[in-house]
C-alpha positions in Angstrom: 48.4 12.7 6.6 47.4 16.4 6.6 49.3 18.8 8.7 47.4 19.9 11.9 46.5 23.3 12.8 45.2 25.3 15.4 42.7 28.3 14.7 41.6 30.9 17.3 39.0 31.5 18.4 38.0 30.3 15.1 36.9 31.3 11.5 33.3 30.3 11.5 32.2 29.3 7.9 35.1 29.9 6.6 37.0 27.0 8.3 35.4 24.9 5.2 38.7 26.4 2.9 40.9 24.9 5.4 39.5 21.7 6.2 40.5 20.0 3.0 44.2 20.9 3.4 44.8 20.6 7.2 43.3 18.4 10.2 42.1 21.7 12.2 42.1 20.3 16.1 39.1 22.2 17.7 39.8 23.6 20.9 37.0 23.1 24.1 35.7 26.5 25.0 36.4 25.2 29.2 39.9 26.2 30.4 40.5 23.2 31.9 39.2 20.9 28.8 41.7 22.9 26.5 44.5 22.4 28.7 44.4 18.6 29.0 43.1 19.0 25.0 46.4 20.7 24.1 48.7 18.2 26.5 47.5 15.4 24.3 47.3 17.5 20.9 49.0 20.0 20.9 52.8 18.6 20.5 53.4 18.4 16.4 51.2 21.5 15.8 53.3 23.8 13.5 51.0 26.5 13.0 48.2 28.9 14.2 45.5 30.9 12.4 44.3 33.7 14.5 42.0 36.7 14.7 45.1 39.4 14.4 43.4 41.7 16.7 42.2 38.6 19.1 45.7 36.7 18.9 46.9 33.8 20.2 46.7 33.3 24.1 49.8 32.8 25.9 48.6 29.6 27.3 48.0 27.9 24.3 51.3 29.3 22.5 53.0 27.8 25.4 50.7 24.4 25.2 52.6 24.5 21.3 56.2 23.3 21.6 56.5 22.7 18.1 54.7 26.1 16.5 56.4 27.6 13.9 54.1 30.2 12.0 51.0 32.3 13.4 48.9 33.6 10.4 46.8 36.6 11.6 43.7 36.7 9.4 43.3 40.0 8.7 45.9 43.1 8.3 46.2 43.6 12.2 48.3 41.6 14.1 48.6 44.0 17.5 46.7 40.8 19.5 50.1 38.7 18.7 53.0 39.3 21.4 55.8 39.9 18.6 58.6 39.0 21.1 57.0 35.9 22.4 57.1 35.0 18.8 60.5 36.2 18.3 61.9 34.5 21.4 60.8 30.9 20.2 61.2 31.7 16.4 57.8 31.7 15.5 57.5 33.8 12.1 54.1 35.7 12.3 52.0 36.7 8.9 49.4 39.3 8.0 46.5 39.7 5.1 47.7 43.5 4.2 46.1 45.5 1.4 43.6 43.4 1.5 41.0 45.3 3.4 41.9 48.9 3.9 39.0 50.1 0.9 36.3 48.7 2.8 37.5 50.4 6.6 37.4 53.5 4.4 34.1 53.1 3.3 32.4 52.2 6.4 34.6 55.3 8.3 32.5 57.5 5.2 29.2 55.6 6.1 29.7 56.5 9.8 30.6 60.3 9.3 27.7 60.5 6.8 25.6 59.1 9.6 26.8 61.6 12.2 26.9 64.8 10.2 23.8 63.8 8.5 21.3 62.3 11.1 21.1 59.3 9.3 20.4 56.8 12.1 19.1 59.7 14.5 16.5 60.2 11.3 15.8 56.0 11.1 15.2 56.2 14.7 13.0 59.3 14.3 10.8 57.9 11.8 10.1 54.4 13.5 9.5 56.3 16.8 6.5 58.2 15.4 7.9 61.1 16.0 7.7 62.5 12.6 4.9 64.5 12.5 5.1 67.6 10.2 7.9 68.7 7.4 10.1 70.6 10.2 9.9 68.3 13.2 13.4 67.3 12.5 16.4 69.4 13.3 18.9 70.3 10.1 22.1 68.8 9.5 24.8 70.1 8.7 26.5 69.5 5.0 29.2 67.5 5.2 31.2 69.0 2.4 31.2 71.7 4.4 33.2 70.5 7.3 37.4 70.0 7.6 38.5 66.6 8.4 41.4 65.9 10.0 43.1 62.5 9.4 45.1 60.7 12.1 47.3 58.3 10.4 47.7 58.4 6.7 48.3 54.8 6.1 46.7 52.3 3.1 43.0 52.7 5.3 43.5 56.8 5.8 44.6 57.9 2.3 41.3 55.7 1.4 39.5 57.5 3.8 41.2 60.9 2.6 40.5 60.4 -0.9 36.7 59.3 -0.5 35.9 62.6 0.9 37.6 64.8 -1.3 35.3 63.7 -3.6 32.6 64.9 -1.0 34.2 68.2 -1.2 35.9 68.2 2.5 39.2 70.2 3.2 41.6 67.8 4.3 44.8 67.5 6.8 46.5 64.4 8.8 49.1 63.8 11.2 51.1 61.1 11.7 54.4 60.5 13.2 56.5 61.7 9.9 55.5 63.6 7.2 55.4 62.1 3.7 54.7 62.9 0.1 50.4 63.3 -0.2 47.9 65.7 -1.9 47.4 66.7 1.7 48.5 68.9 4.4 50.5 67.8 7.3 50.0 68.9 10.7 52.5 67.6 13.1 51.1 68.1 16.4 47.5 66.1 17.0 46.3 69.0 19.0 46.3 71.5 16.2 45.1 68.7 14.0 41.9 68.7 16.2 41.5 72.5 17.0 41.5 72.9 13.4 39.0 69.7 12.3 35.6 69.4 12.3 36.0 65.7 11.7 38.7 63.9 13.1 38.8 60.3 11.9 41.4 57.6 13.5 43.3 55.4 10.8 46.5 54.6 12.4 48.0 51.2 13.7 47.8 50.3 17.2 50.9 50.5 18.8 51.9 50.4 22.6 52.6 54.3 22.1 49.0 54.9 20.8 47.2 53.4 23.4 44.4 56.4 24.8 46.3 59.2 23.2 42.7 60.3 22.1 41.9 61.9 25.5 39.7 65.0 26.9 42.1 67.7 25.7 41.9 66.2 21.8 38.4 65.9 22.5 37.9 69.2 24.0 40.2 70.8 20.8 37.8 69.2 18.7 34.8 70.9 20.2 30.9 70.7 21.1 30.4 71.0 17.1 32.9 68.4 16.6 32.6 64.5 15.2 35.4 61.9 15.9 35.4 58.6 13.8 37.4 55.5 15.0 37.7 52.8 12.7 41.1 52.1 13.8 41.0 50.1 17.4 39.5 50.9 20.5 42.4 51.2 22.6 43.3 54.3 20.8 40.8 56.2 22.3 40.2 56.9 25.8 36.0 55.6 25.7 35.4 57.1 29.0 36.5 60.4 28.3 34.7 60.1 25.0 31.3 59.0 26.9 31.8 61.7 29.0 32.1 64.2 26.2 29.0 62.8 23.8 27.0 63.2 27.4 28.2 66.7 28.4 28.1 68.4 24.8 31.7 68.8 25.0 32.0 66.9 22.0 29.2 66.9 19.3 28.9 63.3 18.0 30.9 60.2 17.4 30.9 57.5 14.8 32.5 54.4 15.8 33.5 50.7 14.5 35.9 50.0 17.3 35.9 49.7 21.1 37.7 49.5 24.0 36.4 46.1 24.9 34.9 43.9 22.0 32.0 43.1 21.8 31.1 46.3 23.6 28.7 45.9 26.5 25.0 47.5 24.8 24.3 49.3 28.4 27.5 51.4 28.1 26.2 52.9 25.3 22.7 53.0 26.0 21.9 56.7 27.3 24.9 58.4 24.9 23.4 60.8 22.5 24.5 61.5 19.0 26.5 57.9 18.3 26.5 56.2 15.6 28.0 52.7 16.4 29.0 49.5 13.7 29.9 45.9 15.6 33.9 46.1 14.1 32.9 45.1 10.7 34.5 47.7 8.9 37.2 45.7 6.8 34.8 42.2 7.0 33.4 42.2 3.8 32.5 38.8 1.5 35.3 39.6 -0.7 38.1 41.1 1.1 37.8 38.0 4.2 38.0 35.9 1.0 41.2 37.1 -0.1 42.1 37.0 3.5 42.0 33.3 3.6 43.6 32.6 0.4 46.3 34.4 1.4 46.4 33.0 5.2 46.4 29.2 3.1 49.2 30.7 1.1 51.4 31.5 3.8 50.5 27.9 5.4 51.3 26.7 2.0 54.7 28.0 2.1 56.0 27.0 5.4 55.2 23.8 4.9 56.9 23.6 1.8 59.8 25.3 3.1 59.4 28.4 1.0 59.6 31.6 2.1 56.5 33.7 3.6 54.1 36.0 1.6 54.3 38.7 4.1 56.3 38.2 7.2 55.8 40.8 10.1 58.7 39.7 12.3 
């Protein structure tokens, strides 16, 4: 008999690599269904697969009195409630280094956009508005412009590296310095009064949440770009709104919101955007290795081995 799991909210095609090693119980999208779903289900369910940044609901992690292992597919795991997990003993994976090439190459594709006009320009052309050599307003090159780096982790040294090779002087910040190519500021504010680019790579944390405001906006100016392919909750989208809509700030590029997926009205009337449906890191290849390393971790609990890469 194949161990049962739970996934949540689910892993779409994917669920295929799973389905010939575990009976994956399928939860009803009704509240009330799940719950008397999970009474009769849910006892002898040992593990969770879950959309790290989605997590695991408290009512269903409580609807599991035998869970043992959550397995966040994907490198983020700031949806989970680590002491929940702790508290009942519930060892909680990751997919790291998995990912963290792609984030940095849509977080290029986005400042590209921004500094270059490139889906302003798409926009342009299928408007008719293109109507003689110099209708369209120059951009600016991006080589040209400093980028300022908040978080140097596996996804910002990507993104740092990447546009080097574009020519851009580079500087981060981060809570402590460490040994890079590039310079370290350690105060965000003089990180963004000295950017022209300021591009968000760091992990969500509890102390991170909207410490993107007006004044880092305001630093960065009405010439200024700020890139977030890091989570939503790190920057403070109204203030940001506000900015794009007042010149205070001159464009945005972003993968991430503050509430996913991100209502299209909010964003309807905000000028110079550029804005990707959080698919930086979801490419073919690195959501396979995901889920071959999510099976290996299931693997190894059940076989009483210890995990690939343990959070908690």
């Amino acid at each position: 008999m194949k161990p049962k799991i739970i996934t949540y909210p689910g892993l779409g095609a994917f669920e295929g690599l799973f389905a010939s090693h575990y009976d994956m119980l399928k939860l009803p999208s009704d509240a009330t269904e799940r719950a008397a779903y999970l009474r009769e289900c849910g006892p002898g369910v040992e593990a969770a697969v879950v959309i790290g940044s989605i997590g695991i609901p408290a009512e269903i992690m409580a609807a599991l009195p035998d869970l043992k292992l959550i397995a966040a597919f994907g490198v983020g795991y700031d949806g989970i409630d680590l002491k929940a997990a702790d508290a009942r003993g519930i060892a909680v994976t990751n997919c790291p280094n998995i990912n963290h090439e792609d984030v940095a190459d849509v977080a290029m594709g986005l400042m590209i956009s921004c500094a270059r006009y490139i889906a302003a320009g798409d926009r342009f052309v299928r408007a008719g508005k293109w109507v003689s050599p110099v209708s369209f307003p120059p951009p600016k090159r991006l080589g040209a412009r400093k980028l300022g780096i908040v978080g140097l982790g596996a996804i910002g040294d990507a993104i740092a590296r990447r546009a080097g090779a574009f020519g851009m002087e580079i500087a981060w910040t981060g809570p402590r310095p460490k040994q890079a190519p590039w310079r370290y500021e350690p105060e965000l504010m003089a990180l963004a009064e000295w950017a022209d680019v300021l591009a968000i790579a760091l992990r969500p944390d509890p102390g991170t949440e909207k410490m993107i405001n007006a004044d880092v906006l305001k630093a960065l100016g009405p010439d200024g770009m700020l890139i977030n392919v890091s989570r939503g909750s790190v920057v403070d989208e109204d203030a940001l709104i506000a900015a794009l809509k007042s010149g205070a700030l001159g464009s945005a590029g972003l993968d991430v919101f503050e509430t996913e997926p991100s209502p299209a009205a909010r964003w309807a009337d905000v000028p110079n955007t550029t804005l990707t449906p959080h698919f930086g890191g979801g490419t073919r290849e690195s959501i396979m290795a995901s889920a071959q390393l999510v099976l290996e971790n299931l693997r190894r609990h059940h076989a009483g081995e210890p995990l690939a890469t343990r959070v908690n």
